[in-house]
C-alpha positions in Angstrom: -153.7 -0.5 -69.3 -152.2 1.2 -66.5 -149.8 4.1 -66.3 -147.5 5.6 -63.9 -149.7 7.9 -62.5 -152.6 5.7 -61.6 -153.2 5.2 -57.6 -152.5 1.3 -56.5 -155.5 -0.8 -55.4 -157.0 -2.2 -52.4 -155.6 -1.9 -49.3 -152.3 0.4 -49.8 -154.7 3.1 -51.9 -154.3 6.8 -50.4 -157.4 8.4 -49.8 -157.8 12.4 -49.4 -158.4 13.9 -46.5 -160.9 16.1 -45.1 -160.7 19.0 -43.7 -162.2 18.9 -40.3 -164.5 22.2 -39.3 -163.2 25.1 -37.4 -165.9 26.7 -35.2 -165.5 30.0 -33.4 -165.2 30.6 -29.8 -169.3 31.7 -29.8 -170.5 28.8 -32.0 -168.7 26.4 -29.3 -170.4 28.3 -26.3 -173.8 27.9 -28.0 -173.3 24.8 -28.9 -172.2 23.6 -25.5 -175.1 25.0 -23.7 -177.0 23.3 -26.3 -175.6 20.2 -25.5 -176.1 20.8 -21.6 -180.2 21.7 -22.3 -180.5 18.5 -24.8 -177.7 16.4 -25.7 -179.5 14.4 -28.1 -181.3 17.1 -30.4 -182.5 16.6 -34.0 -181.7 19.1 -36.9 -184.7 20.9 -36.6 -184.4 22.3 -33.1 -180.9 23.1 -33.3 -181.4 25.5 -36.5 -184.0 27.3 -34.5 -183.0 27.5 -31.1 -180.0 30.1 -33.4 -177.3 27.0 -33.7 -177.0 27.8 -37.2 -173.5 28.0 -37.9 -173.5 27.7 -42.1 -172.6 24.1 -41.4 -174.4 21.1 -42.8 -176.6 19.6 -39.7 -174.1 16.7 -40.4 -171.4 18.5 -39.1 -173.4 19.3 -35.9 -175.2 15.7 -35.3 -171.1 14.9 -35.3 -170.3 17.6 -32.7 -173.1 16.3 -30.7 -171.9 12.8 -30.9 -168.2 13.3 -30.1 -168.9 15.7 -27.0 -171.5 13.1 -25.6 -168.2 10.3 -25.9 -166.1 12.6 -24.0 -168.6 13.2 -21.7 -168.9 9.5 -21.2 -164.8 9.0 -20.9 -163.6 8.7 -17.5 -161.2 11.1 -16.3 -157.5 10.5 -15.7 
């Protein structure tokens, strides 16, 4: 049995969303001359070359992997 307040199936079902991370103007700058020394580190290095930001290493294989896209982008 369904009721009125049940979410509808398959393709037209809303997901939530996630809150993306904000990082501060010094976590950026570390994390971009990170990314200029190695731009493919693993988890390990990056917690202690002092990149620890209180983020899941996740959230940092992700900043690494958009900024080498945008790197890769060609400019308009």
């Amino acid at each position: 049995m369904s009721s009125a307040g049940d979410l509808p199936k398959g393709k037209h079902q809303k997901r939530s969303q996630r809150k993306g991370t904000t990082f501060t103007e010094k976590q950026l700058a570390d994390l971009a001359s990170s990314l200029s020394r190695n731009p493919y580190p693993s988890p390990q290095p990056s917690e202690r070359n002092g990149l620890e930001t209180g983020d899941h290493p996740t959230v940092l294989q992700v900043w690494f992997k958009n900024h080498r896209a945008k790197l890769r982008r060609p400019k308009q």
